[in-house]
C-alpha angles and dihedrals in degrees: 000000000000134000126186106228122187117293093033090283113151124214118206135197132178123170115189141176133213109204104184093186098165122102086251090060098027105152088019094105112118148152128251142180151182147189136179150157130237136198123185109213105179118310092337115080105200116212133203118185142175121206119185144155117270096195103028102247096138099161083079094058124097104340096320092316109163094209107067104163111101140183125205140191115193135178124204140172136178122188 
């Protein structure tokens, strides 16, 4: 989900949830979430979003990483 804040700057939310639910996977399921700003500055759109763990279960992140939260700067442009 998307709002339009002042200065044409964009806030973005996304909440998601992983349900393993085969004998393989069986205890993998988890929650996970984002949100970010935008701002488009000529052809380029900057993006700075935040990705963390909702419940905690951080052994199912990134190959077994302890550390899930993330922060991340990105820089696009389609012409």
């Amino acid at each position: 989900m998307g709002l339009s804040l002042p200065a044409d700057v964009g806030l973005a939310f996304q909440y998601g949830y992983q349900d393993n639910d085969d004998e393989a996977r069986a205890g993998t399921s988890y929650s996970h979430a984002s949100v970010g700003l935008s701002k488009g500055v000529g052809i380029f759109t900057l993006d700075l979003s935040y990705y963390f763990d909702v419940d905690d279960t951080k052994e199912f992140w990134v190959r077994g990483n302890d550390e899930p939260d993330a922060l991340v700067f990105s820089v696009s442009s389609s012409f």
